[in-house]
C-alpha positions in Angstrom: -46.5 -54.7 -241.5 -49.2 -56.9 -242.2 -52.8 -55.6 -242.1 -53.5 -57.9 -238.9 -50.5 -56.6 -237.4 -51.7 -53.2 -238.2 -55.3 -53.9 -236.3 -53.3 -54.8 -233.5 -51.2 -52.0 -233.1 -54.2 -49.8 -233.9 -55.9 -51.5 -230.6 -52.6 -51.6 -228.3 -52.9 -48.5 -227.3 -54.3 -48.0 -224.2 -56.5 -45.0 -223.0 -53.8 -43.9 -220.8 -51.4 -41.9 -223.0 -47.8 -41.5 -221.0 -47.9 -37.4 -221.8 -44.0 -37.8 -220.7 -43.3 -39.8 -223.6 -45.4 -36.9 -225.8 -43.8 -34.3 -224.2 -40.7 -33.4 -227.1 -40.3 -32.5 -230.4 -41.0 -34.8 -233.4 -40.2 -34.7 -237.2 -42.5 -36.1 -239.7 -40.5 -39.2 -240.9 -42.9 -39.3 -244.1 -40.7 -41.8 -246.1 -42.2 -44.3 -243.2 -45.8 -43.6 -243.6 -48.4 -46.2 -244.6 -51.8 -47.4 -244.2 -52.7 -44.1 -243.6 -50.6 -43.7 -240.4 -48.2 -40.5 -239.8 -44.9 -41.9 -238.3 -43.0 -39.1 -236.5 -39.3 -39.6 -235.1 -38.2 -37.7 -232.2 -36.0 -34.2 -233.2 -32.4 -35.3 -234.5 -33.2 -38.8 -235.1 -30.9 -39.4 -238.8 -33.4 -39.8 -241.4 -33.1 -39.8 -244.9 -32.4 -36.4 -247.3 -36.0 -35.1 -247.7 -37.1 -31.3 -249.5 -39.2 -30.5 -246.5 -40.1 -32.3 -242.9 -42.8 -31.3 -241.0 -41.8 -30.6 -236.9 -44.2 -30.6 -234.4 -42.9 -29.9 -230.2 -45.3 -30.7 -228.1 -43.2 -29.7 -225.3 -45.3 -27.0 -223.5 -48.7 -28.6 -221.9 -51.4 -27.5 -224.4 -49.3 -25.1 -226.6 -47.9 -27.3 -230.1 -45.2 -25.0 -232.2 -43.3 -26.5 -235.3 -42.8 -26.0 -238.9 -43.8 -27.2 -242.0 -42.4 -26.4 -245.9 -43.8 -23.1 -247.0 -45.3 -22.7 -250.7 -41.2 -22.4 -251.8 -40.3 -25.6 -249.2 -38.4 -22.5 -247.0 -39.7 -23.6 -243.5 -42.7 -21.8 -241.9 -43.2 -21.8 -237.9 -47.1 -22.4 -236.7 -48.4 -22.3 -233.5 -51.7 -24.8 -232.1 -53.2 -25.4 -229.2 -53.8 -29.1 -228.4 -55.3 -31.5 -226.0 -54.8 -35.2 -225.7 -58.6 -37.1 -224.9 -57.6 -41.1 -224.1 -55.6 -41.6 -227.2 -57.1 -38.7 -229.5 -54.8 -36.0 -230.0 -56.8 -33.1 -230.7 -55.0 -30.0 -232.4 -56.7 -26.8 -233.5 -55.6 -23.3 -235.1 -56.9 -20.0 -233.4 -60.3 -19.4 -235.5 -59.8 -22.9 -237.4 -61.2 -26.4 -237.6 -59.8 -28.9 -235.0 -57.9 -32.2 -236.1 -58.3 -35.0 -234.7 -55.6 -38.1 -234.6 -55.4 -41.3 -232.6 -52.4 -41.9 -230.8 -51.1 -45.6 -232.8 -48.3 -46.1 -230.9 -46.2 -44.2 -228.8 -42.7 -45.2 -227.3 -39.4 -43.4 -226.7 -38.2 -43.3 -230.7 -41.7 -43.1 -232.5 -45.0 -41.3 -232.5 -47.6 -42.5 -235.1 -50.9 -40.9 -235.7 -54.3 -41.8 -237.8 -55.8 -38.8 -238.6 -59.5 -39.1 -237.7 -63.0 -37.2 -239.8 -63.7 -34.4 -238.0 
């Protein structure tokens, strides 16, 4: 993708997120990352042999679960509270900092994220 075409689809999201869409588990498809943009697939898509993906279900209306690689890649299960603001996604830990990430694009097969400064 081209950095204009980047701009764009950094712009085309409107301020009303379709939590429907949202509203499923995802796994980090990190092999499709770039420009500083998380792409996430939804749950069972095929994606390539990889030591560790992050999931993340954002099934449950302000509650996130998933799992990540532990220190030995064995998965470990979290649990976050999150809110979506217009096209911020806003996740935090129980007695942690919050993240921020804009919603890039969001569609049936693909969530992508730019993590925002706190």
């Amino acid at each position: 993708m081209e950095r204009d075409d980047l701009s764009e689809a950094n712009e085309a999201v409107t301020t009303t997120i379709d939590t429907t869409l949202l509203a499923r588990a995802w796994v980090h498809a990190h092999e499709e990352d770039h420009d500083g943009m998380q792409v996430f697939r939804p749950l069972g898509t095929q994606l390539p042999p990889s030591r560790g993906r992050r999931v993340i279900d954002l099934s449950t209306p302000e509650v996130m679960t998933g799992l990540a690689p532990g220190a030995d890649d064995r998965p470990e299960s979290f649990h976050r509270a999150w809110t979506i603001e217009n096209d911020v996604l806003r996740i935090r830990a129980v007695a942690a900092s919050e993240q921020r990430f804009r919603i890039s694009r969001l569609a049936s097969d693909e969530l992508a994220l730019i993590r925002l400064s706190s």
